[in-house]
N, C-alpha and C positions, 0 to 999 in steps of 0.2 A: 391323265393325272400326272404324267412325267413333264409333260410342259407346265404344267401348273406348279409342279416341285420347283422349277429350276426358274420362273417368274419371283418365286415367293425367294429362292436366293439371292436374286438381285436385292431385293427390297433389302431385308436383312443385313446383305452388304454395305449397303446403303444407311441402314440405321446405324450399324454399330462402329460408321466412321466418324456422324456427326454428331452423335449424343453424346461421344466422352468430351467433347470441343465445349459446349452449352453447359456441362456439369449438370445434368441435369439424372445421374444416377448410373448406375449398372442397367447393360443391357437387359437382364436378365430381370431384372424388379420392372421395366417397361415393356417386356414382350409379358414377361407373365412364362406359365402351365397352359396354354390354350389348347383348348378340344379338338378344334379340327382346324384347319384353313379355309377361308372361302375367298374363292379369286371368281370376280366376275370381269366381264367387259361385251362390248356388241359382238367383234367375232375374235375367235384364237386359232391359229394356223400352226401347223408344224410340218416340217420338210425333214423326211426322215434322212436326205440324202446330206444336206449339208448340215444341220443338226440347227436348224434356225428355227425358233420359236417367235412367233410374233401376237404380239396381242393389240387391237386396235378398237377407239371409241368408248369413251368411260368406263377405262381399266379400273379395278379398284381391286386392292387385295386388305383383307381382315387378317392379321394374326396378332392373338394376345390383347395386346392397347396399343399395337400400331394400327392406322387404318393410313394405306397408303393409294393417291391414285393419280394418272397421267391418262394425256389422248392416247400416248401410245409407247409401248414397250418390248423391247423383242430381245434375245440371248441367241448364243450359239454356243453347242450343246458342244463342240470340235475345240474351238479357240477360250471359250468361255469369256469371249466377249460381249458386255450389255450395251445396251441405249434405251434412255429414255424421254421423253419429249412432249412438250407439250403442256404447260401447269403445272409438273414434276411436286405432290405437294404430298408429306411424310408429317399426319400428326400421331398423338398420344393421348392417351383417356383425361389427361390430368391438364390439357390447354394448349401443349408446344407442338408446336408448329413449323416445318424448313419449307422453302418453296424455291422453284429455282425455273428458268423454261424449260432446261432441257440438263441431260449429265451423261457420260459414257465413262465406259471402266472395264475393266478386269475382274471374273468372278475368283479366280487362282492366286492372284497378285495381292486382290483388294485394292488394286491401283484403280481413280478414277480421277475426272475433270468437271467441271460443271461452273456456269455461269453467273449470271447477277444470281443474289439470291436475297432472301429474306427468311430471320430466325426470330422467333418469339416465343420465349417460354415464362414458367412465372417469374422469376428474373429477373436475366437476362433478356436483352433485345437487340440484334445486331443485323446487319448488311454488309454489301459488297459489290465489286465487278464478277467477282468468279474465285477460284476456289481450285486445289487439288490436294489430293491423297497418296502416298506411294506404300510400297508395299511395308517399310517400317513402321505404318500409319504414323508417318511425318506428314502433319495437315497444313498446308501454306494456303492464305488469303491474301488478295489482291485487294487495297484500296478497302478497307473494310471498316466498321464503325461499332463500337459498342457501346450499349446501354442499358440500363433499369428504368428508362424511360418506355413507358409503350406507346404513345403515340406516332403516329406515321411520321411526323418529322419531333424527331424526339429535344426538349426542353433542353438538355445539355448531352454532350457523347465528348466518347474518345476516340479519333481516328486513329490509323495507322495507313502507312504506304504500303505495309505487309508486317502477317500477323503469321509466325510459324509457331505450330503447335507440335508437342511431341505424345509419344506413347507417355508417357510419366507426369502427363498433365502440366507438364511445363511450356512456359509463350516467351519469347519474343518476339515486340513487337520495335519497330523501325520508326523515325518520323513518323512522333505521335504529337497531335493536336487537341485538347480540351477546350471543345467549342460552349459556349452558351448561346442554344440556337443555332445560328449562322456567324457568331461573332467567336473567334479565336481568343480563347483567352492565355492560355501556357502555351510553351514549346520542349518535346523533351525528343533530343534525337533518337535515345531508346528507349526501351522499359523490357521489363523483366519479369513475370511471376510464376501463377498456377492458377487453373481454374478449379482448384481444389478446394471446397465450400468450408475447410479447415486453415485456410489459410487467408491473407487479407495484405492489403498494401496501402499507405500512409502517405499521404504528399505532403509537405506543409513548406509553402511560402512565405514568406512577410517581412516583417522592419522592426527593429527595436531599437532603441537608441543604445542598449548594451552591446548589441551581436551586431546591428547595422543590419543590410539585406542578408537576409541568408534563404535557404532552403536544406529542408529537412526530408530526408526520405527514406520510410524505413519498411521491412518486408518482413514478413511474418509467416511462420510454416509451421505446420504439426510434425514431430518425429514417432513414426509410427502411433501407439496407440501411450505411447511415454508422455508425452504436455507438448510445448512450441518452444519455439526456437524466434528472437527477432533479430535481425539487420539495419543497424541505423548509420547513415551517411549524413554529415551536418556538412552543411559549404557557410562559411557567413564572411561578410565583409571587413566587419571588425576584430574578429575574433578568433581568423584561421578555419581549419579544416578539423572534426570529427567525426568519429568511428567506434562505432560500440555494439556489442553484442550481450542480448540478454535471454538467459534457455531455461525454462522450469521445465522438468522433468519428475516424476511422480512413479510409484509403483506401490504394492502393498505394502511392503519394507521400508521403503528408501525415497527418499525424497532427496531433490536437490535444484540452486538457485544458483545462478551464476549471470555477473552483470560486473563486465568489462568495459570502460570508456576511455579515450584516448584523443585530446584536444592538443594540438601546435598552438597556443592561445596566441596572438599575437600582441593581446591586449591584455596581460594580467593582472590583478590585483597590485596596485603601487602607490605607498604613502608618500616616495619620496625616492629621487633617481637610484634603481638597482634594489631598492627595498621595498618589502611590502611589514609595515611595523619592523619588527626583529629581525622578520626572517628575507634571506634572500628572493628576487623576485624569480620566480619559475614560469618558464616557456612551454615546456614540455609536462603537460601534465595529464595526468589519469586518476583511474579507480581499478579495483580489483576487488571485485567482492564475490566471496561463495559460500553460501550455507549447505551444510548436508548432513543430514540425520540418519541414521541407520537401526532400527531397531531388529536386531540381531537376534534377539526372543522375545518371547512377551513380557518379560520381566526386567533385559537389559538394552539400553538405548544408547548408540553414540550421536554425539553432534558435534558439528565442528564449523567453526568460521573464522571466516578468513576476512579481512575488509582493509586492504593495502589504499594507500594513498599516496599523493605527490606533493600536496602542501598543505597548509592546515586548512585554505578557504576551498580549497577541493569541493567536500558537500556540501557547501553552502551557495557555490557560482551553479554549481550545473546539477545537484541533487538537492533541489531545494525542499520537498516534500519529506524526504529522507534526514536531513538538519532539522525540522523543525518538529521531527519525531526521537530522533539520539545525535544531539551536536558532537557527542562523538564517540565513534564506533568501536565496539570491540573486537577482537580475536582472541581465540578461545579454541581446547577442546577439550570437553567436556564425555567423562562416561559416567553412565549412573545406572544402578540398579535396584529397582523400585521392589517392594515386598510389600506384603500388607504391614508388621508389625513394626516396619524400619526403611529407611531408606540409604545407598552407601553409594558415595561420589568420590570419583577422581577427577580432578580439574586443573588445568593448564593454560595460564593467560600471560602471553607475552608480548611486549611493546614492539609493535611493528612501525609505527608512524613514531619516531622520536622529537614531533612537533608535538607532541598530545604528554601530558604528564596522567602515568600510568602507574597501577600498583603491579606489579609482575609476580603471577604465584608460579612459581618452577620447581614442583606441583603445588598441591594443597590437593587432601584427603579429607571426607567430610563424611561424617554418619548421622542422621537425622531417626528421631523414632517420637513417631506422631503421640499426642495424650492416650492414653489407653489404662485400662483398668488393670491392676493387680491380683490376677485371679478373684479370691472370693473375698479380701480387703478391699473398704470401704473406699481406697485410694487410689488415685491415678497419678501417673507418671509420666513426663517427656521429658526427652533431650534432645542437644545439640551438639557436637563437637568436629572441630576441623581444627588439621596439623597441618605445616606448610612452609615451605621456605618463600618470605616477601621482600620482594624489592622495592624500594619507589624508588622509580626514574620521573625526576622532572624534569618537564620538557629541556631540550637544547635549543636557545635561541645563536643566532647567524653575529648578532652585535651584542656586544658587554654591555653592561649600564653603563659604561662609561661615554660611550657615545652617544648617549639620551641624555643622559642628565647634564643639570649642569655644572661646568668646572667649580662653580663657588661651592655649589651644593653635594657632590661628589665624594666622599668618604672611601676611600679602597677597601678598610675593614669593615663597614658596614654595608656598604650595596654591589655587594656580589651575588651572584642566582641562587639559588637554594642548592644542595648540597647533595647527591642520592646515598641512600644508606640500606639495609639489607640486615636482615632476622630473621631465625626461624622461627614461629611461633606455632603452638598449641593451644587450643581453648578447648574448654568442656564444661559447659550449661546442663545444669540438671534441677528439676520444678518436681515437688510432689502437691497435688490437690485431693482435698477433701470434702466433694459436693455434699452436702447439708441441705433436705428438705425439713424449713422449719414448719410450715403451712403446707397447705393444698397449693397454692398459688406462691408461693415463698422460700427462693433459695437462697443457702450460703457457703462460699466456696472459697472457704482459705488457702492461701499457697503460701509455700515456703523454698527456697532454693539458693542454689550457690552456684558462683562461677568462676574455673580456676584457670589462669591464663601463666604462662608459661613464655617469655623471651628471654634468649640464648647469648643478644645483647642491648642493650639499654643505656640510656645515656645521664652520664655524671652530670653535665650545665642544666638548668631549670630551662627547660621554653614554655613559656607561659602561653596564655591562651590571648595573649598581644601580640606576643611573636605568634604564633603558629599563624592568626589572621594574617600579621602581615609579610609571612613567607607565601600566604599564598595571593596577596597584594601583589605581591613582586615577581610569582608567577604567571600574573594576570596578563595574557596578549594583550588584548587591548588598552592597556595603560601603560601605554610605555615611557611614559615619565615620570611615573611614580619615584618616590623618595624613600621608599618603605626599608627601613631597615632590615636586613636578614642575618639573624642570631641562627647557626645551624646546631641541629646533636650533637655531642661526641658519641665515643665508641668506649668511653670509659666507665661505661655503669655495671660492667658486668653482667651475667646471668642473674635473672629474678622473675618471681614469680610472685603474681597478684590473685588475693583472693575478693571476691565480692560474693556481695550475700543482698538475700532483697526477702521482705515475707510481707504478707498483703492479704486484702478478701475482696472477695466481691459478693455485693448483696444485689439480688436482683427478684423481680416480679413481674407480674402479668396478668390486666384485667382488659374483659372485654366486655361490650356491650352489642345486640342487634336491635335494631329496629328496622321497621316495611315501608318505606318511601316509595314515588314517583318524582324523578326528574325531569319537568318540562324540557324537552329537548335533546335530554340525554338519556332517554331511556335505560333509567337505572332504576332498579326495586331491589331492596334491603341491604342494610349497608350494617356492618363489623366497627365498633370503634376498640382499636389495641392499645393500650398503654403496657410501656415496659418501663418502669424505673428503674435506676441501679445505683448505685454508690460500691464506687472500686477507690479502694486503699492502698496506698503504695509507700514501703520504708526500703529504701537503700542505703545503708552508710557509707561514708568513704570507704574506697576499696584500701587494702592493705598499702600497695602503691600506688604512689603519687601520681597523677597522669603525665603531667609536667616532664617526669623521668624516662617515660615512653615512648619508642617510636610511634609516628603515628603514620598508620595506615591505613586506616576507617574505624568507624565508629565502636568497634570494640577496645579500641585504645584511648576512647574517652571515656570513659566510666567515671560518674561522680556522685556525688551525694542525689539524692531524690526521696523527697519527703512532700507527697502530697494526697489531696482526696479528690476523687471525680463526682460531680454528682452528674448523672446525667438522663433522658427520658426521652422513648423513642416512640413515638404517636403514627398510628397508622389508621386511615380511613377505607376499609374492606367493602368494593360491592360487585353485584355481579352484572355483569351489561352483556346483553345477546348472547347468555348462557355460559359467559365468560368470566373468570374472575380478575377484576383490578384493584391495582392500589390506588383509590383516587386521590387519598393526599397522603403527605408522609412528611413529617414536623421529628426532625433530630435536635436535639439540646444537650449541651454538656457547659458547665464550668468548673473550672480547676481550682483548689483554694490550696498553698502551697503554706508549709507551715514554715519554713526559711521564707526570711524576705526575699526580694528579688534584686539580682545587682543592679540592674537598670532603674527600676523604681523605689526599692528599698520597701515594698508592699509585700505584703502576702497573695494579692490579688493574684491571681491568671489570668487564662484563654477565659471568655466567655463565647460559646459558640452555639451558630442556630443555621440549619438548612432545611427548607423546607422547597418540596417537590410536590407540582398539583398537576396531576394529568387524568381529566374528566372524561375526554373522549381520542381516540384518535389523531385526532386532530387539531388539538390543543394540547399543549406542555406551556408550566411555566416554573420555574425554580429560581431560592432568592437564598444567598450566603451573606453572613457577616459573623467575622469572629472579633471581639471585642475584646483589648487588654485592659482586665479591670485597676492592675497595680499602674499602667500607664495612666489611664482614663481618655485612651483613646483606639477608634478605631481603625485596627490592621489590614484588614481586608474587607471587602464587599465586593460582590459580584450578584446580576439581577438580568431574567431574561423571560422571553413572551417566545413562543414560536406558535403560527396560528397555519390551518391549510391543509389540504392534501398539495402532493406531487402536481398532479394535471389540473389544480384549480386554482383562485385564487389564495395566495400562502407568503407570509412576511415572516421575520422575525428579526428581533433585537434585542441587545444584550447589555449592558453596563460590569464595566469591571473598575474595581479602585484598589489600590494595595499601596498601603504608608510607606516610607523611609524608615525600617526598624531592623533591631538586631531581636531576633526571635529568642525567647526564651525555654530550655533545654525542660522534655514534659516526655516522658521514657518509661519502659517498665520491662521488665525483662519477660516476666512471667505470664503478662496480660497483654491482651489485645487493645489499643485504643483509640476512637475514633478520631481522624486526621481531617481538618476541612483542609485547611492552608497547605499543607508538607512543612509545617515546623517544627513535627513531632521528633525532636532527635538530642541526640546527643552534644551532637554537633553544632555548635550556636551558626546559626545562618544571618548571612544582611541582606536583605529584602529593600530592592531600588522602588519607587515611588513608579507610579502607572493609574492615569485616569481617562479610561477609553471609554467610549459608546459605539455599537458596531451595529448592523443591519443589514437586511437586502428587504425586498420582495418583489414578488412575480406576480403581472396582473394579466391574466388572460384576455385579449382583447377578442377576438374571438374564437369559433375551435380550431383554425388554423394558426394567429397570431398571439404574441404573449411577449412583455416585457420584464423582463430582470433589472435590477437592479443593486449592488452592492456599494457600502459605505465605511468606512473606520476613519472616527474623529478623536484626534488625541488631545484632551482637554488641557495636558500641564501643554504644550508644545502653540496650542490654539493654530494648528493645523489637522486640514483633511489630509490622514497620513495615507487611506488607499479607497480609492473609488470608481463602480467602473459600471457601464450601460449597455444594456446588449437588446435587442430587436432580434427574437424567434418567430421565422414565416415556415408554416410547412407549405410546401408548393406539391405540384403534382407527384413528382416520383423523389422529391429530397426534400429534408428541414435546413433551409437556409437559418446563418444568423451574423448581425453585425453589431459590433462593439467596438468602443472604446473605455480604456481605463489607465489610471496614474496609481503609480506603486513606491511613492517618497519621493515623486517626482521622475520619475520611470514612465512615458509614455509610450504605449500599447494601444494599436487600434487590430480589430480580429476579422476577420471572415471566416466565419465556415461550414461546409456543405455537410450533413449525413444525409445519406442514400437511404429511403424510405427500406427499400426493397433487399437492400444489402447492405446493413448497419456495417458490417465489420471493413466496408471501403466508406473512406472519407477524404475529403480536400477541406484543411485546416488553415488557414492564411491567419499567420500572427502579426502584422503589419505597426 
């Protein structure tokens, strides 16, 4: 039995050097609790004098879910040195496999050597010359190859000249070759990572006519049981060298995001020698971005963020997903503490990028208390109120107007930048409601409220709502040869305080009908019709003061007259599909009938507005908007879309958007909630640029390994395809190939690239 102990040590030794290499789990999940050992073979000898154990003729040892076996095996009981020889081949219950002819080693050391070998697991799949272990199981390969390929000569690998592994799951590897086949396609003198099934590594080659050749290479790691950590290296030909690190990190408490980037552009954004518009052209540029939340109790949460920059086209060259989500970013922190009956904020937002015009609150305090009933009064109550010292900083431009515009047209008193200015200001909003059931089905819910606003300073000159547009004309980047005149504040208005007052109802209802259908195809039986009607009333008067007289730093410093009625009706088709409930269609309608004319049209008309959303099954959505100005008699918006498919079948969709040349008209209410198709529900009169697109893709499965993509957007005022692009998905044996082309305004992009069937989170991306 003691020869068989110290047989079964070798093994052992053996396992627990090349299973951390392969990731293929803890020794101890692959040996298992096992019951007994059983070691057979034809014969087993031992020499009690020199302590040599030998086993010879279809050895084979069982422990756990190893089953290990060789011709021949023998230990010394003295030196504790092993050999084994012979088809040397170590599997596991679960498929993996090492094979080698022959290997010797050290039972004390853990130190061993061992030959060609072959490794397959579900994977992983790798080879070699040979191989050694030393006692820091420091594991070095000679000439070795890996892949998620399992075939005998695998579809594509990675070689190396030599592959060192460490205890910590960390590789380098030497002259590395990514072959397809027998054909070389990369060269990388080194590489770097972990076989740590939490972590993954990124290549990306290719060509753009913006960056030129470049390569992208970035590495990814878990920080303990906290989130990951990535590493990204950009090399490009046009455009310099970058460097960025991005870590989310995660706990009960505490979260945090941090995404650092740092480009030597060589190529930067430039209208014109040394400038890019206004601003100076920048070489040297970055990001700095970190969010972090802290919820300190259950009740009290901090956040804070940070999002530094280097020029204003910063997220828009190299964060483009990030731009076309907040073109531009805030910093902020923010504490707050939530209650049921209230809510109480402190908030601090200061201008960090002084290319960005910002309003800077250094602080502002804010108490919030949601509608809520008045003990055993019929009445309900909310409010709002925030105090605050604001600044507005507009942007700082690099050149005067006087260098854009031109000498005839040049005014010194009038086209200078906009001016920053700073108040303290107070508000406090407060609404009492009196829901009213006048029916079983029939509410009515009068409001009344008032809101007292409080600035410290205020300005004697009128800016009208001509000026105010065209100060922010002339703070407009992109129009830098605007003529806009800029009328600034004074500082001469003294302290004052405005009151506003608004009082209103809302009438609302609600009928339903069921009836028991069958839908061919869609397996739907009985269906819900809802109708909601409502009519919401709204009186605001001129506030006390004039807005004109006002700093204006958002929408609370426009406040103005609002006199109108909403009629509107919300339709819902209810049914149940495979035990489920859906909204199969849903029909929103409102129009606004304003009892002041309108300045644009001099009508009482409004918005007239319709959205309606039909989703039957799964796999069909289609939704159609149009909001219609009836004082104009024309239409402002539409937008209209199909989307048909699953994921893995075939699936198209297309969309139509259109939006007028208009100055939106101002549709507000302090007290009530009301429904927004456009975002032109404000205060704040807005000008909406003209836009008449039709966009599209879809994917055609050619068979269950093949499938075509396609994407399109045609800009109908331009009568150009503004972006289009064609991609060819093959899944092949052990990876999904895919190759494209696409134009992005004339931006040409052609793509390659691989995922690994077997190990999604490694991929070879070529953006060519």
């Amino acid at each position: 039995m003691l020869k068989q102990k110290w047989l079964a040590i070798v093994w052992l030794v053996l396992a627990s050097a090349w299973l951390p290499l392969t990731a293929l789990g803890q020794l101890e999940r692959i040996v298992g609790q096992p019951d007994e050992l059983q070691i057979s073979a034809d014969s087993i000898q031992h020499d009690r004098d020199t302590g040599q154990a030998v086993a010879r003729g279809k050895v084979k040892i069982v422990y756990g879910k190893l089953t290990l076996t060789a011709d021949e095996a023998s230990v010394n009981q003295v030196t504790n040195d092993f050999t084994a020889t012979g088809n040397v081949v170590i599997t596991t219950t679960d498929g993996a496999s090492w094979r080698s002819p022959a290997v010797k080693g050290n039972l004390e050391t853990k130190a061993f050597q061992f030959g060609p070998y072959r490794l397959d697991s579900e994977v992983w799949h790798s080879g070699g010359a040979g191989g050694s272990n030393d006692e820091s199981q420091r594991k070095v390969l000679e000439d070795a190859w890996l892949s998620t390929c399992d075939r005998e000569h695998p579809h594509y690998r990675l070689s190396a000249k030599q592959i060192v592994h460490t205890a910590d799951d960390s590789f380098v590897a030497r002259h590395v070759v990514l072959k397809f086949g027998s054909v070389p396609v990369l060269y990388f003198p080194i590489l770097w990572g972990s076989t740590d099934d939490r972590r993954s590594l990124m290549i990306k080659p290719g060509y753009s006519s913006r960056r030129g050749a470049y390569l992208e290479i970035s590495r990814s790691w878990a920080i303990a049981d906290l989130g990951m950590s990535k590493m990204q290296l950009d090399l490009m030909s046009k455009r310099g060298v970058g460097l960025g690190n991005t870590t989310q990190l995660e706990t009960e408490n505490q979260a945090l995001d941090v995404n650092v980037y740092g480009v030597l552009d060589s190529d930067p954004p430039e209208t014109e020698p040394g400038f890019n518009r206004r601003f100076k052209e920048t070489h040297d540029r970055y990001r700095l971005h970190s969010y972090y939340q802290n919820r300190l109790t259950d009740d009290l949460t901090l956040r804070l963020n940070i999002d530094f920059l280097s020029d204003i086209d910063m997220l828009e060259d190299w964060f483009k997903r990030d731009y076309r989500r907040i073109q531009q970013p805030r910093s902020y922190l923010d504490l707050s503490y939530d209650q049921q009956y209230y809510s109480l904020g402190l908030a601090i937002r200061p201008r960090l990028n002084d290319f960005y015009t910002t309003v800077e609150t250094l602080p502002e305090l804010r108490l919030d208390i949601p509608r809520l009933t008045l003990g055993d009064l019929p009445l309900q109550y909310q409010s709002s109120t925030t105090a605050g010292y604001y600044s507005m900083k507009w942007r700082n431009f690099d050149r005067s107007r006087w260098d854009v515009l031109d000498a005839l047209v040049y005014d010194p008193d009038l086209h200078n930048d906009p001016g920053d200015y700073q108040s303290w200001r107070g508000d406090t909003m407060h609404f009492l409601y009196l829901p009213l059931t006048l029916e079983d089905r029939i509410s009515l819910t009068p409001r009344a409220g008032f809101r007292a606003t409080y600035y410290s300073r205020t300005s004697k000159r009128r800016i009208t709502e001509n000026d105010l547009a065209n100060i922010l004309e002339a703070d407009n980047p992109d129009w830098t040869e605007n003529a806009s005149p800029v009328v600034s504040y004074d500082k001469d208005g003294g302290d004052r305080t405005r009151m506003a007052f608004e009082i209103g109802a809302e009438l609302r209802t609600k009928f339903f009908r069921d009836w028991g259908e069958a839908g061919n195809g869609l397996a739907l039986n009985r269906f819900r019709h809802v109708l909601e009607p409502y009519i919401n009333y709204t009186y605001a008067p001129d506030p006390t003061v004039d807005r004109e007289h006002l700093l204006f730093f958002d929408e609370t410093d426009r406040l103005t007259r609002q006199h109108f009625v909403r009629f509107g009706l919300d339709q819902r088709l209810l049914t149940r599909q495979e035990r489920q409930r859906r909204t199969l269609l849903r029909l929103q309608t409102y129009a606004d009938l304003h009892f002041d004319r309108g300045e644009e049209s001099g009508r009482h008309g409004g918005d007239f507005g319709n959205r309606l959303d039909f989703t039957p099954r799964d796999d069909l959505r289609a939704w159609a908007t149009v909001v219609h100005d009836m004082g104009e008699g024309q239409i402002q918006r539409a937008e209209t879309g199909i989307g048909f498919g699953r994921e893995d079948e075939l699936n198209f969709g297309i969309r139509y958007l259109y939006r007028n040349d208009h100055l939106s008209r101002s549709v507000w209410s302090m007290g009530s909630t009301l429904v927004d198709f456009s975002g032109e529900s404000s205060y704040l009169k807005k000008r909406f640029e003209s836009a008449d697109i039709i966009a599209g893709h879809i994917v055609v499965p050619v068979n269950p390994l093949t499938k075509l993509v396609a994407k399109a957007e045609y800009d109908l005022e331009r009568s150009t395809l503004s972006e289009h692009s064609y991609e060819l998905h093959r899944q092949l044996h052990c990876w999904v190939m895919a190759l494209g082309v696409g134009w992005d305004n004339g931006d040409f992009r052609a793509m390659i690239m691989f995922h690994l069937t077997a190990f999604p989170k490694v991929k070879i991306d070529l953006n060519l």
